[in-house]
DRENBAMI-623479 format. One record per residue: residue number from 1; residue in three letters; x, y, z of N, C-alpha, C, O in turn. Coordinates in Angstrom, 3 decimals, decimal comma. Each point is the difference from the previous one (the first is absolute). Layout:
! residues N
[NUM; 'ALA'; [X; Y; Z]; [X; Y; Z]; [X; Y; Z]; [X; Y; Z]] ...
END
This chain:
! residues 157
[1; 'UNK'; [1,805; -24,983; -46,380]; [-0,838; 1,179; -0,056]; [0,574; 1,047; 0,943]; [0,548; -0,225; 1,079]] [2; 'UNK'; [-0,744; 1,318; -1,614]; [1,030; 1,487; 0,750]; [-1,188; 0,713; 0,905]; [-0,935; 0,636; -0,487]] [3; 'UNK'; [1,160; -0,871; 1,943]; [-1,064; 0,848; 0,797]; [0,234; 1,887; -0,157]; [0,972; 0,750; -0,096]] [4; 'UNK'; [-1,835; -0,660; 0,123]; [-0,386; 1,903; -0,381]; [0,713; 0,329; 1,098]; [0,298; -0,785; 0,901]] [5; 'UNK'; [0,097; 2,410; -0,981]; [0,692; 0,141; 0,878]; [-0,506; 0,749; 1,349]; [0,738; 0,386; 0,906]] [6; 'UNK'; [-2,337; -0,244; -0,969]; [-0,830; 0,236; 0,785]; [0,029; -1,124; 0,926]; [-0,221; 0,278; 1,179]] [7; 'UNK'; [0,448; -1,474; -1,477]; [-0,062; -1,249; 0,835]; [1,232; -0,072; 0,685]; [0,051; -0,127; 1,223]] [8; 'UNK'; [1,210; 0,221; -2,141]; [1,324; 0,511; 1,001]; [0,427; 0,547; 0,521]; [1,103; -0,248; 0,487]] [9; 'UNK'; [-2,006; 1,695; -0,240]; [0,462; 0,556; 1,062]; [-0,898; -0,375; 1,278]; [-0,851; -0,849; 0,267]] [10; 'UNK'; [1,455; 1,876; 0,356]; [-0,700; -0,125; 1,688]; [-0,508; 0,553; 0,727]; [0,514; 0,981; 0,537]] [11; 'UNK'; [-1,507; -1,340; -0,306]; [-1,036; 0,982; 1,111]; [0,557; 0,359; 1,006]; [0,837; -0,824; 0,369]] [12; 'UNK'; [-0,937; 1,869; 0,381]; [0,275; 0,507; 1,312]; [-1,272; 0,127; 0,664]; [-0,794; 0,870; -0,358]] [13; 'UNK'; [0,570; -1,571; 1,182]; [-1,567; 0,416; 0,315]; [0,407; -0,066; 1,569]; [0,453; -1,060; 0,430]] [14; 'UNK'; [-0,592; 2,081; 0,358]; [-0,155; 0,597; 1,201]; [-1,153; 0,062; 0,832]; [-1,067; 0,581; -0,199]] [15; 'UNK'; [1,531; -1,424; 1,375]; [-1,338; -0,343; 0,946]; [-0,600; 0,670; 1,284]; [-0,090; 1,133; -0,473]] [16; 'UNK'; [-0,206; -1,053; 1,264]; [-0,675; 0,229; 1,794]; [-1,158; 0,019; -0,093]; [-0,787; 0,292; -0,901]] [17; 'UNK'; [0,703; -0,631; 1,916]; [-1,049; -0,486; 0,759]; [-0,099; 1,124; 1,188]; [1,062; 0,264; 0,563]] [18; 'UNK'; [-2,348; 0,481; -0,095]; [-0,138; 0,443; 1,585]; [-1,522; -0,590; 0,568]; [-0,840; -0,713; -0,549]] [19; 'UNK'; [0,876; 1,147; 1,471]; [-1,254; -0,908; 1,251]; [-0,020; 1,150; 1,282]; [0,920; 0,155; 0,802]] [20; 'UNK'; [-2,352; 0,688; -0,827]; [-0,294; 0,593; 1,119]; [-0,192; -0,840; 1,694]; [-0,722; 0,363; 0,928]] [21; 'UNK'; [1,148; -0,912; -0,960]; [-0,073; -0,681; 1,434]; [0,366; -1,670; -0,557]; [0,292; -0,101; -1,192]] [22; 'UNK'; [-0,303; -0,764; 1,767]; [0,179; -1,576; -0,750]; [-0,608; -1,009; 0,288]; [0,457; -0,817; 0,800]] [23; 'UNK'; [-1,546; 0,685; -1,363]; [-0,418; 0,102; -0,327]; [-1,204; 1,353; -0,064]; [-0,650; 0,259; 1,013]] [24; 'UNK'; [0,454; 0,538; -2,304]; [-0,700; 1,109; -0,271]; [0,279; 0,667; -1,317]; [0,881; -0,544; -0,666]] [25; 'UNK'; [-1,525; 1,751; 0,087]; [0,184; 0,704; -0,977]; [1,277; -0,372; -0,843]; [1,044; -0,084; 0,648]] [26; 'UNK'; [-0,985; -0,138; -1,936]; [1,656; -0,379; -0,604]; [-0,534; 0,804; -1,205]; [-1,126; 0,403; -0,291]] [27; 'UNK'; [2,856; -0,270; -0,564]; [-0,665; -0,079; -1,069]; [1,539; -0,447; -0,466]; [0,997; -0,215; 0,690]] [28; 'UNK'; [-1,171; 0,168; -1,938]; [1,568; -0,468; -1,227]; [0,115; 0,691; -0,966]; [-1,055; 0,474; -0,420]] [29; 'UNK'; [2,338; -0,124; -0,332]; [0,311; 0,596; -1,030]; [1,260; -0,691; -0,739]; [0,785; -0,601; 0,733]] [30; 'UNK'; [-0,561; 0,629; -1,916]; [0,506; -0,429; -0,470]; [0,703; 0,696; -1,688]; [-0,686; 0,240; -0,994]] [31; 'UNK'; [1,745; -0,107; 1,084]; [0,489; 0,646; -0,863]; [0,671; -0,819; -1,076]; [0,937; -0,743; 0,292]] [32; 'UNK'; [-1,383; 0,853; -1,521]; [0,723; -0,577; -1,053]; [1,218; 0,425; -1,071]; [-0,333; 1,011; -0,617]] [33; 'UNK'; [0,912; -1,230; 0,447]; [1,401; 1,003; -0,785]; [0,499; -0,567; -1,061]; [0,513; -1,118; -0,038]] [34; 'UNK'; [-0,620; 1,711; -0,661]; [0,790; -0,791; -1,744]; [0,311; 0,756; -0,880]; [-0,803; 0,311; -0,880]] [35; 'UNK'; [2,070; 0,160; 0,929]; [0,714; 0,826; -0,503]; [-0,522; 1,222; 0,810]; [0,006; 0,012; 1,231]] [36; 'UNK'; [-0,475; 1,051; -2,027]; [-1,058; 0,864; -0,335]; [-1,360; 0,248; 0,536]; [-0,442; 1,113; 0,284]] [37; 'UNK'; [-0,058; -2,013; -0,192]; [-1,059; -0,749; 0,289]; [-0,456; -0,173; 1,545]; [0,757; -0,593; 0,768]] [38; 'UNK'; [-1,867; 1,058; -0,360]; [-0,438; -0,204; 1,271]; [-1,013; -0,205; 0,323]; [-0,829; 0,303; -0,858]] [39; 'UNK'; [0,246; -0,892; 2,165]; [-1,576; -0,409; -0,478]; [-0,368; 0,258; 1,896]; [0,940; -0,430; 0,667]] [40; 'UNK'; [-1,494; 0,717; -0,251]; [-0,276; -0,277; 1,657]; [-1,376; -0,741; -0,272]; [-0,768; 0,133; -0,952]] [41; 'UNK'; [0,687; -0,907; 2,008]; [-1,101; -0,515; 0,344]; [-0,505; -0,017; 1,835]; [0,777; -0,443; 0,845]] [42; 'UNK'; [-1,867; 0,875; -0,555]; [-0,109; 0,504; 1,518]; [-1,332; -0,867; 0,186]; [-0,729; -0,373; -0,918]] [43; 'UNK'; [0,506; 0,058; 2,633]; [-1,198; -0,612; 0,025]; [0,120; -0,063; 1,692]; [0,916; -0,438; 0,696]] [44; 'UNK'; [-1,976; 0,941; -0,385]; [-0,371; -0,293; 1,317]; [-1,381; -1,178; 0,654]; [-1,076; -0,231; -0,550]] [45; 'UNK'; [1,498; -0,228; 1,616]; [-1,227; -0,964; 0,583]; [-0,012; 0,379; 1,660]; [0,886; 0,254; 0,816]] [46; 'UNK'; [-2,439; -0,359; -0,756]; [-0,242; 0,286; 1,370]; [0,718; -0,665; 1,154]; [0,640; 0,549; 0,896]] [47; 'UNK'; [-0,903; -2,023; -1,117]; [0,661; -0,878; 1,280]; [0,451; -0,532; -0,564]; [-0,559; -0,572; -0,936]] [48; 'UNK'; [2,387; 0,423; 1,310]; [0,717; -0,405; -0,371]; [1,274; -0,302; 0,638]; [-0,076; 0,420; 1,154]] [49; 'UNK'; [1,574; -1,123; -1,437]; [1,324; -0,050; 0,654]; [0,815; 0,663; -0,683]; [-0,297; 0,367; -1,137]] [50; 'UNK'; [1,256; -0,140; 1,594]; [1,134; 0,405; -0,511]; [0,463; -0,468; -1,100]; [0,084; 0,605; -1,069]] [51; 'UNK'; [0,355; -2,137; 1,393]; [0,787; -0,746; -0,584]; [-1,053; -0,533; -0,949]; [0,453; -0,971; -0,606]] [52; 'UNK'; [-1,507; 1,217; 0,315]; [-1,289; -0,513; -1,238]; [0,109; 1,796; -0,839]; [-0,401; 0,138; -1,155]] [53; 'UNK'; [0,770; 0,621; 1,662]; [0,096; 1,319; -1,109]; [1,364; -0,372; -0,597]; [0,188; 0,481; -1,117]] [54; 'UNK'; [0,719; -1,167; 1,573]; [1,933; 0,120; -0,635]; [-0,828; -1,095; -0,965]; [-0,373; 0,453; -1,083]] [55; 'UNK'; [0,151; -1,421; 1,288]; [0,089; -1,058; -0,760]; [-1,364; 0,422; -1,310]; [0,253; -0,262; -1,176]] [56; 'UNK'; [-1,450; 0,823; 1,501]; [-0,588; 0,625; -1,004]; [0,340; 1,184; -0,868]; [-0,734; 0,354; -0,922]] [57; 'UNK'; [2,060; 0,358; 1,290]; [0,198; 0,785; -1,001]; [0,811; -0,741; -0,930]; [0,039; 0,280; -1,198]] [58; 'UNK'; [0,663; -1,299; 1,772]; [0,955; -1,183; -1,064]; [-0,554; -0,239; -0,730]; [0,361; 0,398; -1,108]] [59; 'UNK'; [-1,859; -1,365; 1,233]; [-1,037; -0,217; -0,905]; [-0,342; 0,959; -1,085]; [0,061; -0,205; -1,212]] [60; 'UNK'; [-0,496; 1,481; 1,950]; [-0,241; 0,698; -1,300]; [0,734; 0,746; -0,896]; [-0,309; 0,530; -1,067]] [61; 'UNK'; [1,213; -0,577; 1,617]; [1,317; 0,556; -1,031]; [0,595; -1,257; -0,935]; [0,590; 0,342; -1,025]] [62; 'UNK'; [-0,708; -1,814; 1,318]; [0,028; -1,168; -0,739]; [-1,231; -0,089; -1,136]; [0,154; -0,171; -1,209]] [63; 'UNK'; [-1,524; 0,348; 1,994]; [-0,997; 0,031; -1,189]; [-0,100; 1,213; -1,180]; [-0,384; 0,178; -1,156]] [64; 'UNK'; [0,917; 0,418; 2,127]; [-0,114; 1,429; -1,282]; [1,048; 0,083; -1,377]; [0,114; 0,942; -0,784]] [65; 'UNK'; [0,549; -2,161; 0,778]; [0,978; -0,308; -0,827]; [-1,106; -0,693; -1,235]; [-0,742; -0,973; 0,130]] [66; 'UNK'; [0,925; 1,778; -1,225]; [-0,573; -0,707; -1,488]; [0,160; -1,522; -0,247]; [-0,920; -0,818; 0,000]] [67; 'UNK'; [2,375; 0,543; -0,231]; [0,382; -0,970; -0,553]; [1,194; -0,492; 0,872]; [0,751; 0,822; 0,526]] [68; 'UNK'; [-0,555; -2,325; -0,355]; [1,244; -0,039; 0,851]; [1,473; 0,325; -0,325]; [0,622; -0,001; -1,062]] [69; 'UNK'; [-0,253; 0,295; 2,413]; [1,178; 1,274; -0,017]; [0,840; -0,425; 0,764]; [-0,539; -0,636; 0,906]] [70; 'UNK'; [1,422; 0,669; -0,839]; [1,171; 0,067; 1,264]; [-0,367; 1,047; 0,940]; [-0,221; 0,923; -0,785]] [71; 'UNK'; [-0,037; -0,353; 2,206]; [-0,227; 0,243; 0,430]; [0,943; 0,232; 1,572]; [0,267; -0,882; 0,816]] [72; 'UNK'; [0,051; 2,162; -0,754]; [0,839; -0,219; 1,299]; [-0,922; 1,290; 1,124]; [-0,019; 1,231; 0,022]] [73; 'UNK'; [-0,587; -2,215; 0,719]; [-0,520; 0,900; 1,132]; [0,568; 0,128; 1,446]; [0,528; -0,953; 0,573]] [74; 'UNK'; [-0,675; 2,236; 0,002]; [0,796; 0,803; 0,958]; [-0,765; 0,512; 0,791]; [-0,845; 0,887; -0,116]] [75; 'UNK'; [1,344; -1,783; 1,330]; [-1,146; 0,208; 1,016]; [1,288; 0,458; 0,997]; [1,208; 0,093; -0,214]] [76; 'UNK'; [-2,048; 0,150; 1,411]; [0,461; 0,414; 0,944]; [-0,551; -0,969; 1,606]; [0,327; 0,286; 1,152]] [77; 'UNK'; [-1,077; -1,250; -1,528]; [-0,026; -1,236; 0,593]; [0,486; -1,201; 0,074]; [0,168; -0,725; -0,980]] [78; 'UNK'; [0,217; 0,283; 2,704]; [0,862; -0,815; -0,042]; [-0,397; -1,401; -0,545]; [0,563; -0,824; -0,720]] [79; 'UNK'; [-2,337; 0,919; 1,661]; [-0,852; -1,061; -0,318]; [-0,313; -0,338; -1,323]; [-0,609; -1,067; 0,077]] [80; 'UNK'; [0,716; 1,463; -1,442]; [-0,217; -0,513; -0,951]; [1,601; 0,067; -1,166]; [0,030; -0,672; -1,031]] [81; 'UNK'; [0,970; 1,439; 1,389]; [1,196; -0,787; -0,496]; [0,595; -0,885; 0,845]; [0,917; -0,643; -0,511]] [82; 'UNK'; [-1,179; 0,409; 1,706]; [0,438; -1,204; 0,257]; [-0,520; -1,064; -0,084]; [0,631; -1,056; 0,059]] [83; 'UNK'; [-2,116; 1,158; -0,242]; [-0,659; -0,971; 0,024]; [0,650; -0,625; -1,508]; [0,376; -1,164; -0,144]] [84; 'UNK'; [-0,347; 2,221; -0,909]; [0,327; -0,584; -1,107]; [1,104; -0,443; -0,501]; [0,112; -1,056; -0,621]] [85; 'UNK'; [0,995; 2,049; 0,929]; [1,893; -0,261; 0,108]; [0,408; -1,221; 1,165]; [1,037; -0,658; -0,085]] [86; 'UNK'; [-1,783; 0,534; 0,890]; [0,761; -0,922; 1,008]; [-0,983; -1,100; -0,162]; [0,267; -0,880; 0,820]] [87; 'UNK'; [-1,462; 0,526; -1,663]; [-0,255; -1,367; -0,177]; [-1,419; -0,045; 0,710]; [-0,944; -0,605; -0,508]] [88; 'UNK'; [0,847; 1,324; 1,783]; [-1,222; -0,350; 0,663]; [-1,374; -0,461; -0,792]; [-0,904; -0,790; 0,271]] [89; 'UNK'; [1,161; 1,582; -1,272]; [-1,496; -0,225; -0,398]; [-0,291; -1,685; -0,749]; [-1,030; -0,569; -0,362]] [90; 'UNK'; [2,440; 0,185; 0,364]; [-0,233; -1,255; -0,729]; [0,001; -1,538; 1,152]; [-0,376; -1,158; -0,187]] [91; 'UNK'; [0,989; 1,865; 1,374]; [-0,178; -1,091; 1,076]; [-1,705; 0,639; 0,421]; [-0,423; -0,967; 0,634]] [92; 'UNK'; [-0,138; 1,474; -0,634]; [-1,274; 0,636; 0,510]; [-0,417; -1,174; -1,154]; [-0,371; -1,119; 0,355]] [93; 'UNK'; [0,477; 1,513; -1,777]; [-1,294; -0,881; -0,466]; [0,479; -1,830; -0,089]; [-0,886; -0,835; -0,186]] [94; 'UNK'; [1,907; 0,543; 0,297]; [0,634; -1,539; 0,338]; [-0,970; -0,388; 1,168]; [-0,713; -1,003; 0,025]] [95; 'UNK'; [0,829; 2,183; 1,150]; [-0,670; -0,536; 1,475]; [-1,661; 0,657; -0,122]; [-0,596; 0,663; 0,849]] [96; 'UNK'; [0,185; -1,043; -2,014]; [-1,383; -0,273; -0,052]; [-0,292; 1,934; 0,603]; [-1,023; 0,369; 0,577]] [97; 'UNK'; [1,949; 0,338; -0,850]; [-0,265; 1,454; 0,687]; [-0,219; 0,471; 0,851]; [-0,876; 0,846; 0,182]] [98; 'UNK'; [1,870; -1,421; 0,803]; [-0,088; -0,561; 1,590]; [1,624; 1,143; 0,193]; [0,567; 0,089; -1,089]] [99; 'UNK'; [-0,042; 0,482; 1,907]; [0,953; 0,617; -0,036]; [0,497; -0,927; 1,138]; [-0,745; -0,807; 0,556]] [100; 'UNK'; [2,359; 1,014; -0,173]; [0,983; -0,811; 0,018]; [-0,483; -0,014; 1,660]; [0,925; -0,569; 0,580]] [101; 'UNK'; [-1,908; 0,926; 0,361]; [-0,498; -0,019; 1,084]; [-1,618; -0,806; -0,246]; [-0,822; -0,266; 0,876]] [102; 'UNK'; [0,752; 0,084; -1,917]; [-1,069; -1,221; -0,325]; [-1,479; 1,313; 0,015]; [-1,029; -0,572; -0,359]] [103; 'UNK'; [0,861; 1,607; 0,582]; [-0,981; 0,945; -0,195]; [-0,331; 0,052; -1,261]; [0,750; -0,497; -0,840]] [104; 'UNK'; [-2,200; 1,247; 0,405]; [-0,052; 0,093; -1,439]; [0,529; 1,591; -0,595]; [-0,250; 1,166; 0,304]] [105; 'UNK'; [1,072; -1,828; -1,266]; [0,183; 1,462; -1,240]; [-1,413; 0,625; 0,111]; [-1,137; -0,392; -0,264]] [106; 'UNK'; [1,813; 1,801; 0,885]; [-0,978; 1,295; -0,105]; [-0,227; 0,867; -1,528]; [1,072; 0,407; -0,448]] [107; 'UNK'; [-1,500; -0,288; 0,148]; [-0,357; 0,448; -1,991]; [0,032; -1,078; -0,502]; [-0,024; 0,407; -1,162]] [108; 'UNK'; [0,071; -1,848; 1,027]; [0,332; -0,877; -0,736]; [-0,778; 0,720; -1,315]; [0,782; 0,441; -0,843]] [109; 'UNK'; [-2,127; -0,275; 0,576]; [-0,689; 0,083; -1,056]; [0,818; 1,393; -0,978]; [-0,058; 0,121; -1,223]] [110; 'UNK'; [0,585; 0,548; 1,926]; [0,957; 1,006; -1,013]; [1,508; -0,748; 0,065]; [0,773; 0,215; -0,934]] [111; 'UNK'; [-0,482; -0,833; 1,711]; [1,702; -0,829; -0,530]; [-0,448; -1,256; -0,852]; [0,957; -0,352; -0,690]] [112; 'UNK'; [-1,754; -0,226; 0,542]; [-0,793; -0,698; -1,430]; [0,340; 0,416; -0,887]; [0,842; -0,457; -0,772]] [113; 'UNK'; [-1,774; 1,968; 0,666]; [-0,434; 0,853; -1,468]; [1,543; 0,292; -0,369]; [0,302; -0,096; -1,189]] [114; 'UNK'; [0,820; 0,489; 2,239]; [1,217; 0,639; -0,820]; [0,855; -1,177; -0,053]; [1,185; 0,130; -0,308]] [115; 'UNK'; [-1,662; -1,216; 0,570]; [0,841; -1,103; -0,484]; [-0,815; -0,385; -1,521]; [0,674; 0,125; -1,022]] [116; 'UNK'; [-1,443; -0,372; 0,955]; [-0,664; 0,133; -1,624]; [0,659; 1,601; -0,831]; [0,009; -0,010; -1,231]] [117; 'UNK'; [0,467; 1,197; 1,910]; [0,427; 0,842; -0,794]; [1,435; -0,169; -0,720]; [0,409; 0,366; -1,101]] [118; 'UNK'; [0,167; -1,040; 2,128]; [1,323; -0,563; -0,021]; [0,160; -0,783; -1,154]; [0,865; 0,110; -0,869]] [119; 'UNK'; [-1,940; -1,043; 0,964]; [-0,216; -1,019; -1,165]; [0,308; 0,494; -1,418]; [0,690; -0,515; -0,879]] [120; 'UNK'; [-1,531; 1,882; 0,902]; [-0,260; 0,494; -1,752]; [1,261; 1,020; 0,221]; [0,963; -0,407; -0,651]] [121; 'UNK'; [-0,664; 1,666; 1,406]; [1,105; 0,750; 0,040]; [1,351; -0,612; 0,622]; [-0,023; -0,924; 0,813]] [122; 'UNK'; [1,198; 1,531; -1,276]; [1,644; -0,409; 0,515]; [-0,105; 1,268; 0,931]; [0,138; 1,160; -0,390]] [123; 'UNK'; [-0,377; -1,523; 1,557]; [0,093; 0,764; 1,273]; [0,946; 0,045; 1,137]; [0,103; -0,904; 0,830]] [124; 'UNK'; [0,796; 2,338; -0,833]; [0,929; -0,011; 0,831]; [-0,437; 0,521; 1,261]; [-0,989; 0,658; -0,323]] [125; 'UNK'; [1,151; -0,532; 1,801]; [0,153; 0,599; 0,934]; [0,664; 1,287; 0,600]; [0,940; 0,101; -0,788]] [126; 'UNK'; [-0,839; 0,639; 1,399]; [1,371; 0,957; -0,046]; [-0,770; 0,873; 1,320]; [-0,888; 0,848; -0,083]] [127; 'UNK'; [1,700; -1,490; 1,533]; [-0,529; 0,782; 1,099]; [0,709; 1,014; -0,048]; [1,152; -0,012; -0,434]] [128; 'UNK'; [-1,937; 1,357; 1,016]; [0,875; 1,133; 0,004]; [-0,896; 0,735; 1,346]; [-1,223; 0,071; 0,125]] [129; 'UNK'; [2,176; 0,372; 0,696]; [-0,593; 0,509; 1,364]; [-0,416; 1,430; 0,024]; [0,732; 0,981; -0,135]] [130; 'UNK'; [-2,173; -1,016; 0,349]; [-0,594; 1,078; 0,130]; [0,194; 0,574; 0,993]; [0,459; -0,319; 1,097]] [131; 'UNK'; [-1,168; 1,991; -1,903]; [0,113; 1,058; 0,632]; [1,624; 0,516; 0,427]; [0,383; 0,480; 1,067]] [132; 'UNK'; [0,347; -0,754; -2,242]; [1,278; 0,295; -0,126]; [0,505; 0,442; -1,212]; [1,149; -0,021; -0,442]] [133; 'UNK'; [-2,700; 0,622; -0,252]; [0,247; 1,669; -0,890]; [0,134; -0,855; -1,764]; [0,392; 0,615; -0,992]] [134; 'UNK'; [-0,791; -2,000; 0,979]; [0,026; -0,086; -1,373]; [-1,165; 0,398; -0,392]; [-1,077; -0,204; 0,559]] [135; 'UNK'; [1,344; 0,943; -1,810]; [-1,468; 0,793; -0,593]; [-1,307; -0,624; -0,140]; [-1,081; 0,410; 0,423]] [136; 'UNK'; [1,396; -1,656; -1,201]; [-1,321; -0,789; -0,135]; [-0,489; -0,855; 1,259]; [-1,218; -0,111; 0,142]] [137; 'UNK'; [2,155; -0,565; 0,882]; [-0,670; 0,013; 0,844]; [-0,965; 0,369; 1,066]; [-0,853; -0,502; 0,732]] [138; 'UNK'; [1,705; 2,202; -1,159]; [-0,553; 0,941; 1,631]; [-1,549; 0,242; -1,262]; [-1,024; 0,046; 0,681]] [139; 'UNK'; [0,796; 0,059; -1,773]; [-0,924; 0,010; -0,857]; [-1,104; -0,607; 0,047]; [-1,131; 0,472; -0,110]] [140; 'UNK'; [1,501; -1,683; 0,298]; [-0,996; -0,980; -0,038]; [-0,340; 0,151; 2,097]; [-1,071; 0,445; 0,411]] [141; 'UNK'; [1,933; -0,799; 0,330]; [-0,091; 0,765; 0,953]; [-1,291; 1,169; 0,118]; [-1,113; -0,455; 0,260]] [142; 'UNK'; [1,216; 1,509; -0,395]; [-0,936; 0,654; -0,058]; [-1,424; 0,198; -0,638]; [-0,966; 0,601; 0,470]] [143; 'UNK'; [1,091; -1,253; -1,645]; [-1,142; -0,660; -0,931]; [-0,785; -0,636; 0,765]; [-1,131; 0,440; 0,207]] [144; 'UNK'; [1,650; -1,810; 0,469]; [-0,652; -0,974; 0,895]; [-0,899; 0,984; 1,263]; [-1,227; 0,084; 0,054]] [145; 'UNK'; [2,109; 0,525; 0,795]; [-0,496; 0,411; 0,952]; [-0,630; 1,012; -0,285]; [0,150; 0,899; 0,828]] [146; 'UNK'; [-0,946; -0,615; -1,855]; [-0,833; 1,004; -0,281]; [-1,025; -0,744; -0,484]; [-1,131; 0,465; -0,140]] [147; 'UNK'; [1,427; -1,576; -0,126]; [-1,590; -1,171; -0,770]; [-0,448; -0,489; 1,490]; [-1,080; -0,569; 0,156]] [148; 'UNK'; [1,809; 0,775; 0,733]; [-0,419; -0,504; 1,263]; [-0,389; 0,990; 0,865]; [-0,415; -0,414; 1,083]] [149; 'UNK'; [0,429; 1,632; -1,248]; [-0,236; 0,631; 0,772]; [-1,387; 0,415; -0,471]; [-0,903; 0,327; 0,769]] [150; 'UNK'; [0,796; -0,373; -2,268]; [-1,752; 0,858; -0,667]; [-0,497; -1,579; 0,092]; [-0,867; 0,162; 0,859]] [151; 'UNK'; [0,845; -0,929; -1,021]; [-0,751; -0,888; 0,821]; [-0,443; -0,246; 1,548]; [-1,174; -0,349; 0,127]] [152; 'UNK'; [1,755; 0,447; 0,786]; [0,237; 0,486; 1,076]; [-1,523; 0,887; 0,875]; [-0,867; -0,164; 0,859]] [153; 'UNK'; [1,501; 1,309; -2,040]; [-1,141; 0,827; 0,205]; [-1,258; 0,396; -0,704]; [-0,694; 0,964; 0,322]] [154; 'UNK'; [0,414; -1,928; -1,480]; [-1,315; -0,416; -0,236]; [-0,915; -0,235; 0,943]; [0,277; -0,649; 1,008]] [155; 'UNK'; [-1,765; 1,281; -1,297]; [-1,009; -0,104; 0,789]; [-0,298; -1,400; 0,206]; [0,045; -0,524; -1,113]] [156; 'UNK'; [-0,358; -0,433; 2,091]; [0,005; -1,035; -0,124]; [-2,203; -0,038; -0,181]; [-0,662; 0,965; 0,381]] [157; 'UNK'; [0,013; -2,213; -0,987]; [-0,903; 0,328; -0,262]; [-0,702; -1,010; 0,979]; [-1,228; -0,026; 0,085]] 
END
């Protein structure tokens, strides 16, 4: 059977994460790319980390995918392509999700969910160092820190 060629190509989906203090205000954005084709997705939360906005814009740029895809996402974090290119995440769940100092994996419940994304999508990695003028990063970049900042300054009730 001949897969469509919507299924053979490849997502570009573009990540960051920001965090008003760290824990505090975050938000995530996430950019999707296919061909032509573009999609942002933005979201802010009151209390929050840093490293829980990088790894939630992964998520939602993975869920926002229809049907499974090959998928190559581009972050600008070290903590979640290395976690994924250098293996960590698979000695984390071997050691019961204990990191290699015997502490517990911090997000475990979102490095779960994108290991089940993994499952259904062919997902590549691709660190690229921010704030060194690539378009969609500094994009999503600014996206984020604007879901964090109008949250931020919501009236609190």
């Amino acid at each position: 059977m001949k897969e469509n060629k919507a299924q053979q190509a490849v997502v570009d989906i573009y990540t960051d994460g920001a965090c008003l203090g760290n824990p505090g205000p975050g938000g995530y954005a996430a950019i999707l790319k296919w061909g032509d084709l573009e999609k942002e997705i933005v979201e802010g939360h009151t209390q929050t980390t840093n490293n829980r906005m990088e790894l939630m814009a992964v998520l939602a740029g993975l869920k926002a995918l229809k049907y499974p895809c090959r998928a190559r996402v581009h972050t600008d974090s070290q903590y979640i392509s290395r976690a994924i290119n250098e293996g960590w995440i698979d000695k984390w769940k071997t050691n019961g999700w204990q990191t290699a100092q015997k502490a517990a994996v911090k997000n475990q419940d979102l490095w779960e969910e994108l290991l089940r994304l993994m499952e259904v999508h062919e997902v590549q990695f691709v660190w690229i160092r921010g704030h060194s003028g690539h378009e969609f990063n500094e994009r999503c970049d600014r996206l984020a820190g604007k879901a964090a900042l109008e949250v931020s300054e919501k009236p609190k009730r």
